[in-house]
N, C-alpha and C positions, 0 to 999 in steps of 0.2 A: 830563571827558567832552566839551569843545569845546561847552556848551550851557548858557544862560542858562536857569533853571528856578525857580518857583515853591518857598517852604519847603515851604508846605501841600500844594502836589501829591505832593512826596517822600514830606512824610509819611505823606501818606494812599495809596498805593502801598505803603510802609513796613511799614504797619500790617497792608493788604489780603496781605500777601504772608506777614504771619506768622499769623496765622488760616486762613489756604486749606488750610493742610496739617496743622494741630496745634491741637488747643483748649488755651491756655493758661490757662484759668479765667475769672472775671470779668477781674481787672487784663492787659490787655493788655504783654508783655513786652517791656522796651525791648531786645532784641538778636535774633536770628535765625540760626538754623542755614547750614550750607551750601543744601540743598535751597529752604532759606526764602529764601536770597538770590539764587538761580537765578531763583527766581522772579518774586524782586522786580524782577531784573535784565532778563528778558524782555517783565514789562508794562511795564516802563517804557520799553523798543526796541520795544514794540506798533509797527507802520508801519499810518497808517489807508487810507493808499494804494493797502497791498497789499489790506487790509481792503476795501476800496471794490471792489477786483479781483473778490476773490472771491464777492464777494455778487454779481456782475455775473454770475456765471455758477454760480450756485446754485437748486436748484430747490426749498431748502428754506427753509423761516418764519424758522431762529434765521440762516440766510446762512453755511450748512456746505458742504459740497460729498460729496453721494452719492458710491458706486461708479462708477454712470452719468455721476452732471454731470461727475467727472474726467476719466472717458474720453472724452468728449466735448470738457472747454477740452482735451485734450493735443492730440487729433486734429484740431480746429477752429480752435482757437486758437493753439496752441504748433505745430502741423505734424508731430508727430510720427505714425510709421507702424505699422502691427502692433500697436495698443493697443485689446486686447478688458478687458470686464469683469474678467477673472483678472489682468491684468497690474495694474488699475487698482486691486483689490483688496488685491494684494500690496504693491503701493507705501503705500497708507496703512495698510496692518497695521504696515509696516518703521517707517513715520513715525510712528504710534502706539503703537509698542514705546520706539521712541528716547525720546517726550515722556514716556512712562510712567514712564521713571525718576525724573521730578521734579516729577508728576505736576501736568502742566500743564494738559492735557487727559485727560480719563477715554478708555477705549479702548472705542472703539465701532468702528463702519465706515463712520465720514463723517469729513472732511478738516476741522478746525476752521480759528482765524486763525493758531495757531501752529504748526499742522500744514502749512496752506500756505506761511507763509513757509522751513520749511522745506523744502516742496516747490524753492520757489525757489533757493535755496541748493545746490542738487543737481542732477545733469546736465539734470533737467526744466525748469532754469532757466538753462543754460548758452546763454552767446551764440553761441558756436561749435557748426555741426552737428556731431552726435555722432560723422557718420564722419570726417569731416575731423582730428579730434583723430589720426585713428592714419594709416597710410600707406594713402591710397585713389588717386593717381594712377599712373600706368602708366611704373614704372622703367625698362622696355626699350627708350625710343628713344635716339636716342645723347646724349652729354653735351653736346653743342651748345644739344639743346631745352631745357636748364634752366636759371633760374637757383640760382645758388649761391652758397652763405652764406662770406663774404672777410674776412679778416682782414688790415690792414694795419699795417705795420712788427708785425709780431707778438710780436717779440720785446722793445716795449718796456710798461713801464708807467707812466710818463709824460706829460711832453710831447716834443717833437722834440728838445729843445736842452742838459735837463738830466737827472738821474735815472740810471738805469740799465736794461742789458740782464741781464734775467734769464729762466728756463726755465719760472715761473711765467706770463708773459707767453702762453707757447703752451698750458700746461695751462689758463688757461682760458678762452682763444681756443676752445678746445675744448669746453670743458664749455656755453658756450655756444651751440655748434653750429657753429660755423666749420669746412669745408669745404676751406677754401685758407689758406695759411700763406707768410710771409715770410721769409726768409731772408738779408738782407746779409753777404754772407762775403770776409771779409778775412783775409792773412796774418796769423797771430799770432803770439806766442811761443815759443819751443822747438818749431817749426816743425808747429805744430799749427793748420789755421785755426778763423776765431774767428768770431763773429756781435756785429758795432755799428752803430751809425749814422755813416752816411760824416761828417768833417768837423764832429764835433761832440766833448764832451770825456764820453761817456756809455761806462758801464764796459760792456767786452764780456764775453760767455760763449764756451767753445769748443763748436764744431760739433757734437760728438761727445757733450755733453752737453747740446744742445736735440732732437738724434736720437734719444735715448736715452727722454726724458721724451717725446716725440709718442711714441714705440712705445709707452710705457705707457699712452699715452691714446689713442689717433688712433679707437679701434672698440671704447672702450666704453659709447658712445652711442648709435654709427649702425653699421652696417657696411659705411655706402658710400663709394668714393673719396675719397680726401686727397689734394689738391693740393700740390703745394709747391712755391714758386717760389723759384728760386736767382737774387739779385741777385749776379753774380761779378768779385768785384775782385781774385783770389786772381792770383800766380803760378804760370807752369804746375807748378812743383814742388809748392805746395801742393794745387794742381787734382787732383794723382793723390793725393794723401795726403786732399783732401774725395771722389774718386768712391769710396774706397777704407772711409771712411766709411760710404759710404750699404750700401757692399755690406755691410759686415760688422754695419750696425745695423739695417736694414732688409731687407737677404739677399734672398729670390724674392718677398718682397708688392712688390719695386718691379717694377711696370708697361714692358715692353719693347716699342716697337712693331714689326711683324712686320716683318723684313728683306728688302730685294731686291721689298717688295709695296707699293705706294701705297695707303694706305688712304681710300677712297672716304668713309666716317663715320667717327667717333670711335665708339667701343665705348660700352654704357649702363651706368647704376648698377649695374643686376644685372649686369652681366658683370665688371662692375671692385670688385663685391665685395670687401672686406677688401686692396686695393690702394693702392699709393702712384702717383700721376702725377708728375713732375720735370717743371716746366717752367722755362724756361731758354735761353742761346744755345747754340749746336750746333757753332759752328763758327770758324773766323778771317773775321771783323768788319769792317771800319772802317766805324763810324757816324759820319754828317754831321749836322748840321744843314740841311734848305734852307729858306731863310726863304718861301719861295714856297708852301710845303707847307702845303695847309689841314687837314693832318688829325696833322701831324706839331707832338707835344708831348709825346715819350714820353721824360722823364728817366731811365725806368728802363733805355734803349738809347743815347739818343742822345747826341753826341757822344763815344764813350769810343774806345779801340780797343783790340782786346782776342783774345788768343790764345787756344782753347779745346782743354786736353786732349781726345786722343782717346777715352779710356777715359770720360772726363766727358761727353762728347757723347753714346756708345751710352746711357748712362740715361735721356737728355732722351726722352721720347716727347711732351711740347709744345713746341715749339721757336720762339723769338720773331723775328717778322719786322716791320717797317713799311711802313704803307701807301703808296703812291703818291702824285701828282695823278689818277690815274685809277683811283677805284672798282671802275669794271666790269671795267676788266683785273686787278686785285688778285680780283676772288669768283671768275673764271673760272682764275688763276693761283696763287691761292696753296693749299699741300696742305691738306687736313682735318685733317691734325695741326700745322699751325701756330695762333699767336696774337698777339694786337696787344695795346699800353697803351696806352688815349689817359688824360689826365686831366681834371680836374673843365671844366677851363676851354674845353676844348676839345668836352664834351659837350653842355656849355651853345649853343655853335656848329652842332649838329649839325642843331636848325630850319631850321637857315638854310641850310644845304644841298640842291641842285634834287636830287641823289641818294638813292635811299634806303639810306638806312646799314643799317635790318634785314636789309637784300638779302643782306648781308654778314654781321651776324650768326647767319643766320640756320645758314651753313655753316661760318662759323670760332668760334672762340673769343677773345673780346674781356675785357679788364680792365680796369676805370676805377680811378681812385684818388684823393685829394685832393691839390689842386693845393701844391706846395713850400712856403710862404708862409702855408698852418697850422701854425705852431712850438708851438702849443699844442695841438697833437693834437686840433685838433674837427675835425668831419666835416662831408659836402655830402649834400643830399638825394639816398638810393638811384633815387629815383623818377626822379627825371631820366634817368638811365640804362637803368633797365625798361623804359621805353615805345621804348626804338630796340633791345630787344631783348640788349640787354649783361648777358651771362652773370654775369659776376664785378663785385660793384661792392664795391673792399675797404675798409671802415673802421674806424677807429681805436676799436678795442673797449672798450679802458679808458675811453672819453669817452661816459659817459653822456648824453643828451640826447634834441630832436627826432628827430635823425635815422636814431640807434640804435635807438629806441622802432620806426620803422616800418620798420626792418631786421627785426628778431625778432619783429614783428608777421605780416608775411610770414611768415617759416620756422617760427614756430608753428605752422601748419598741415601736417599730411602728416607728422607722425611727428614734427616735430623733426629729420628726419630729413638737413636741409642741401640738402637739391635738391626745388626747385619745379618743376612744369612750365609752361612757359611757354604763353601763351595760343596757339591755332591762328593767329590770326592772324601772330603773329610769327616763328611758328616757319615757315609760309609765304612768308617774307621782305615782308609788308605792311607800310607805315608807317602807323603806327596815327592818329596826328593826323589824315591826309589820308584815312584807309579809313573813323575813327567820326566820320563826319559828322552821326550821324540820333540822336536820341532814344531807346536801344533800353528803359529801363527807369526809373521812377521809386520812389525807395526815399521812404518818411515814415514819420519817423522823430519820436520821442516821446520826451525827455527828462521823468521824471516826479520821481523824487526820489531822494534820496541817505542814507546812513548812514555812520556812523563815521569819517567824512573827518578826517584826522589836522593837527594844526596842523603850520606849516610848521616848521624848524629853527627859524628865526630869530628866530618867535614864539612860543615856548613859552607865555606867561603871556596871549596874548589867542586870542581867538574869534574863527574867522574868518569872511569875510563870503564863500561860496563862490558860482562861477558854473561854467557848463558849457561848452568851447569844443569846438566840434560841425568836424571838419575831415576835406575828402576833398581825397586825395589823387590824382592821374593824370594823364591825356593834360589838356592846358594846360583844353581847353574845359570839363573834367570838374572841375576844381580849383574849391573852395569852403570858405570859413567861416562858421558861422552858432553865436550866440552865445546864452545865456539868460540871463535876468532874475538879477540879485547878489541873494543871502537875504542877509540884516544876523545876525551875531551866530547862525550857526547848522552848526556843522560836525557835529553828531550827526545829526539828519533834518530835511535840507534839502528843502522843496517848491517845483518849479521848471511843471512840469507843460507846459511850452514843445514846440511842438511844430514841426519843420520837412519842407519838400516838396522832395526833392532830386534833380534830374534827372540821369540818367547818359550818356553815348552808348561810354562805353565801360567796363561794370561787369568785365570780365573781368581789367584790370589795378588796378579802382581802388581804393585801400585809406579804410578810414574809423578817424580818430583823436577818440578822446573824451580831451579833458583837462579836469582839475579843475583851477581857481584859485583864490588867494584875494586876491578885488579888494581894490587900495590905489588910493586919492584923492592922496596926493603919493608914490608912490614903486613902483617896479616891483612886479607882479602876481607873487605867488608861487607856485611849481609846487607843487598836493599831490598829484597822478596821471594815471596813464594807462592807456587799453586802447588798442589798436592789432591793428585782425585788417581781412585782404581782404572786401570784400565779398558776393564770391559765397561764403565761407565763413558770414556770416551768418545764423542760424537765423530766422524771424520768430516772431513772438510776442514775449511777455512775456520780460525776459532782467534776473536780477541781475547785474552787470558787475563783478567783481573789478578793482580798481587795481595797475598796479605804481604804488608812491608813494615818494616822498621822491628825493633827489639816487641814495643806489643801487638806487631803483627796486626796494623790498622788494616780494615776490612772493605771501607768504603774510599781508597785511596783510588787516583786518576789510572796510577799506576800499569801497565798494562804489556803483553809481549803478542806478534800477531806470530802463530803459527798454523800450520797444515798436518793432516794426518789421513792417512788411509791404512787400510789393514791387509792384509793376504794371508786367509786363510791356507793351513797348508793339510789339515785333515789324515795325521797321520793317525792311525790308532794307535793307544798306549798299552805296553804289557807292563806288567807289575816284576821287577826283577827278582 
């Protein structure tokens, strides 16, 4: 149970727990039922933390919680809306039916300690606002406004250099939530093309059986646009045998743009419904390098040259171009249905730029990616990319880590759905660094205590010594970590009770990461979980935080940290410097 514990505590818990339900005569019986050990099982995860909570807002002697005091912490404390007496009512009947089965507490119509923490455990204790869980932003501006959940080299599950391409790679790109998909296609065999990775010795798939598996999956999650971008090294004989492909595996969901008509925006999620997009080159090529180019780093164009069936180009309705030395002539030139690649290295560059690059994103489509020279398939912080407004930022999905964690922390919000809307500001074409200059909000924030934090792999046979790493993510000025106190020897319930004051100036893009470790004195600090959700999705009040934990980031784990949060708004207006 990760937790150094007293004989005689057990016992006597042990004992308490087979008497509450059964009188066994005078001799106390050395064993216990199922129910008996439900029991035993709960006083002994008693949280006196939560305990303390509740008596805080109790108006009763034994520190229950009425009809009233609930509707009151939900409304006061928790934030929640439309809770009269009957709704407050209902909820602890449901939570006094549930405990009745193993009859923890007797059924009355007050809220005990193990009635509250199940409270907690349940949407009344979710960190995420309740609407946010489902699709509450406004689908119908064009695809430009969002960003969207990218999957890079999708078709492997690996690293860059060894392993194999397989069809599994995109089903669960997919399942995931990814939004955009990768495509390297190459001539192949018995003149079928194939899908590998250029220049390495990784097995390929054919075309026709990664098209096959996305139709079976592409919209039985979301049913909003799938991207897919065609990396094409094909000759043109194979070019007609891949457009010919997509027609016969994809047929009318692939997406056409209107003919003989320049389209002013890109069409929105609702329109492009149950739709496939091709993005791709369109046409006969010859890509340069010019070294002069401060924005030019796009491997996935540059240098090739390359002929584009015609039949292959009517599909593309994204079609890929590179930018100039001159920004303002590329936002004022280039169409609404074109798009750019820059990569990681070049984003990192983008501060330093006197232009603003959102100007750009704000009416084209942009795709970042990680830079060549991850042969190990890890990934670069998405965030870098969000704040200039870059739609698609695609990474390498198989590779658990930081950076995935505040990928799918993101796109958790709004249905799962794969498209977020991007803040006003951006969509605006504002540079957010230089517009959130002022203070707008301060979040304090309360790390109180933990349960069931799971030992790491490594260390199966010891207890560990956990700490909480408290991290916001965003515009540079917004970026912070702040750390709490190491519990020694205590991964069942850890009390941390640390609390931090964190200022924002720009909360609309900024994301907050709680990760759990477990401190070592001679040797790297082990990962045992994480949450990751944006901040303006935030609930305030009291919130039990589920973990994803371990290396694949198990979803359904016990795992869990109780925190607190309120906001203060501080309402300065922003001037753009």
């Amino acid at each position: 149970m990760n937790l150094t514990i007293g004989y005689d505590y057990a016992k006597a818990l042990f004992q308490n727990a087979s008497i509450d339900g059964y009188n066994y005569g005078s001799k106390l019986d050395t064993s216990i039922d199922v129910e008996g050990f439900v029991r035993f099982f709960l006083k002994l995860t008693y949280d006196f933390e939560e305990g303390k909570i509740m008596r805080q807002y109790s108006s009763q002697n034994n520190g229950t919680l009425s009809v009233n005091d609930l509707k009151n912490f939900l409304i006061n404390v928790q934030k929640f809306e439309n809770i009269d007496n009957n709704v407050a009512a209902s909820i602890i009947n449901e939570i006094s039916v549930k405990l009745g089965t193993y009859q923890i507490e007797k059924r009355t119509n007050l809220l005990g300690p193990f009635g509250f923490r199940t409270l907690l455990r349940s949407r009344w204790g979710n960190i995420m606002k309740c609407e946010h869980k489902n699709i509450f932003q406004n689908m119908d501006e064009p695809l430009t406004h969002y960003f969207i959940n990218s999957s890079h080299n999708t078709y492997l599950i690996g690293s860059q250099v060894k392993g194999e391409a397989t069809v599994e790679g995109y089903i669960n790109a997919i399942r995931k939530g990814a939004r955009l998909l990768e495509l390297d296609v190459f001539d192949g065999t018995h003149g079928e093309p194939c899908i590998r990775h250029g220049g390495t010795l990784i097995s390929s798939i054919y075309l026709k059986d990664a098209l096959m598996a996305i139709r079976n999956y592409a919209f039985r999650y979301t049913p909003y646009p799938l991207i897919l971008t065609i990396e094409n090294h094909c000759s043109l004989e194979q070019q007609r045998i891949m457009a010919k492909n997509f027609v016969e595996i994809l047929g009318n969901s692939i997406y056409l743009a209107p003919k003989n008509k320049p389209l002013i925006q890109l069409p929105s999620p609702n329109q492009l419904k149950y739709k496939y997009l091709l993005r791709g080159k369109v046409r006969s090529i010859t890509y340069k390098r010019y070294a002069n180019n401060k924005y030019d780093e796009d491997d996935e164009v540059a240098g090739s040259v390359l002929l584009i069936d015609p039949e292959l180009s009517k599909l593309i309705s994204l079609f890929q171009v590179k930018l100039s030395n001159n920004l303002r002539d590329d936002i004022e030139k280039h169409p609404a249905n074109c798009s750019v690649s820059i990569s990681e290295t070049k984003v990192r560059k983008l501060m330093e730029i006197t232009e603003s690059f959102t100007a750009y994103s704000a009416k084209h489509f942009v795709k970042s990616y990680p830079k060549g020279l991850r042969q190990n398939s890890s990934n670069f912080c998405p965030m870098q990319s969000w704040i200039f407004g870059i739609q698609s930022v695609s990474l390498n999905m198989q590779t658990n880590g930081k950076d995935m964690d505040v990928n799918s922390g993101l796109f958790r919000i709004n249905g799962n759905c794969g498209y977020i809307l991007k803040p006003s500001i951006l969509i605006e074409g504002l540079d957010l660094p230089r517009v959130a200059n002022t203070i707008q909000v301060i979040m304090n924030l309360s790390v109180i205590s933990g349960e069931y934090l799971p030992k790491p792999f490594s260390k199966e046979g010891e207890i560990i010594d956990p700490y909480v790493m408290v991290e916001i993510l965003g515009i540079p000025a917004d970026c912070n970590k702040f750390q709490t106190k190491v519990i020694d020897n205590n991964g069942f319930q850890p009390v941390w009770k640390d609390s931090f004051k964190i200022e924002l100036r720009c909360p609309e893009i900024a994301m907050l990461r709680l990760c759990v470790k477990d401190y070592d004195a001679v040797s790297t600090d082990d990962f045992i979980g994480e949450f990751s959700i944006p901040v303006n999705s935030i609930r305030q009040g009291y919130s039990l935080v589920n973990l994803f934990t371990g290396c694949d980031r198990i979803s359904n784990s016990p795992a869990a940290i109780l925190i607190h949060v309120d906001f203060i708004d501080i309402n300065v207006e922003r001037t753009h410097l």
